[in-house]
Every structure is written in structure tokens, then in C-alpha cells.
C-alpha positions in Angstrom: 0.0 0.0 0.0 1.4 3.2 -1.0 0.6 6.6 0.8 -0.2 10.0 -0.8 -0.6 13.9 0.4 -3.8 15.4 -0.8 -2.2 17.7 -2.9 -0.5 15.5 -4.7 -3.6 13.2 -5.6 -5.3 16.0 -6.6 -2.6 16.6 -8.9 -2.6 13.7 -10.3 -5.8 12.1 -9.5 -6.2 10.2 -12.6 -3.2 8.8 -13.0 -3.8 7.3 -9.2 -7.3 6.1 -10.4 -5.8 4.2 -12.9 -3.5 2.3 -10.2 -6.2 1.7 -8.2 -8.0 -0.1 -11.4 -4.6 -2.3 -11.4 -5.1 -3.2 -7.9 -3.2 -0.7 -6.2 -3.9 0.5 -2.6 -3.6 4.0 -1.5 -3.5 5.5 1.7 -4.6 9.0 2.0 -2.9 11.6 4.3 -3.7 15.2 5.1 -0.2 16.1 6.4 0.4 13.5 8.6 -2.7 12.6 9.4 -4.2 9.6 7.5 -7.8 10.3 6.6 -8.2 7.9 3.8 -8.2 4.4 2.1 -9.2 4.5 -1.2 -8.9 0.5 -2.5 -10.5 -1.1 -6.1 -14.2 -2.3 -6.1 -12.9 -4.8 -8.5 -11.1 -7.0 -6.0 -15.1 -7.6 -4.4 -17.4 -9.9 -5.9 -19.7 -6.9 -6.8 -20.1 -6.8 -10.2 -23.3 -4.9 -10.3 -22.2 -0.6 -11.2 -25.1 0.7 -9.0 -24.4 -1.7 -5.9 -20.6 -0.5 -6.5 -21.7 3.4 -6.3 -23.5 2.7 -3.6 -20.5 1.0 -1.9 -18.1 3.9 -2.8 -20.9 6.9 -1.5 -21.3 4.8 1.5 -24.5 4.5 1.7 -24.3 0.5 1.6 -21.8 -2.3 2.6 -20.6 -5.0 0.4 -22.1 -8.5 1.1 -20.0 -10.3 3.7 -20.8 -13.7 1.7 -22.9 -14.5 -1.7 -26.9 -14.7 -1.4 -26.0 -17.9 -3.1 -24.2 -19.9 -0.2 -25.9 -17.8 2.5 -29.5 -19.0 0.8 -28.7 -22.7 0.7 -27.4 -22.6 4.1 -30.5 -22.0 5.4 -32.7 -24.9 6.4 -35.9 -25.6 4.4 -39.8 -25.0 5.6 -41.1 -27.3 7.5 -44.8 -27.3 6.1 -46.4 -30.9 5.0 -47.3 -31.7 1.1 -51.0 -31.9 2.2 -51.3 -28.7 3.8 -49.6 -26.7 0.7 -51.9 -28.7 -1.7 -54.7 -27.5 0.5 -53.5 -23.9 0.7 -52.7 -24.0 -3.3 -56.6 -25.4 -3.7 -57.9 -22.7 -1.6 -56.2 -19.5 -3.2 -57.4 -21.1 -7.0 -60.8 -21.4 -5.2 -60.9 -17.9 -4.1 -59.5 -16.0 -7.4 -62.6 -17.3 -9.1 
């Protein structure tokens, strides 16, 4: 991870961007003071642009795991073949 001053990414700002599409890490500092990571959306398994925008304005988090694994994980209902035949029969009944 390389560090940067303000000034100097605003100098160069683009040419930094670019870097960070390559994988690069940058840490920002303001002086001394660090006050910023910025790191590529590409290393994430978001692919999706407007879940990545939402990411980098902060106003969501990237998914800790995929709905994929986290879905199967999770154990099936528990509701007998009768009962769902019967609930099926009844909603047909009442939509006529």
C-alpha cells in the first residue's frame, strides 16, 4: 500500500485512479494525518455498477458472503405436502 498527500492526488488524480483499477492501494494523508483508504471495487465480488456506487458513496456495505451460499445454508420449511396442496386449492378457489 502506497501513501499519498492530498495535494498530490489532486494533482494527479487520474493517474492514481488508474493504479487503483490495477489493484493498487492508496493511503490518504492530510499532512500527517491519515484520513483515507481509497482501495479497487474490483477486488469484491460486486459486479453490479449501481451496488458498486452505492459502496463507494457509502451508503451500503458489500455483502460479507454471496446470497447464493448464505441461501442454501439455510434450512428448508417445514410445512407438510397436504397442507400446501390445500393452501394452493384454496387461493385457485378464491381467485374465481
Amino acid at each position: 500500500m502506497r501513501t499519498v498527500n492530498v495535494a498530490d492526488l489532486k494533482d494527479r488524480l487520474s493517474a492514481y485512479l488508474r493504479q487503483v483499477r490495477e489493484g493498487e492501494e492508496f493511503l490518504i494523508k492530510d499532512r500527517t494525518r491519515p484520513i483515507a483508504l481509497i482501495v479497487p471495487l474490483s477486488a469484491r465480488e460486486s459486479g453490479d455498477a449501481d451496488i458498486e456506487a452505492l459502496v463507494a458513496s457509502g451508503r451500503a456495505r458489500p455483502a460479507q458472503t454471496s446470497l447464493a451460499s448464505a441461501f442454501w445454508s439455510l434450512p428448508a420449511p417445514r410445512i407438510s405436502l397436504a397442507r400446501a396442496s390445500g393452501a394452493v386449492a384454496a387461493d385457485r378457489d378464491e381467485s374465481e
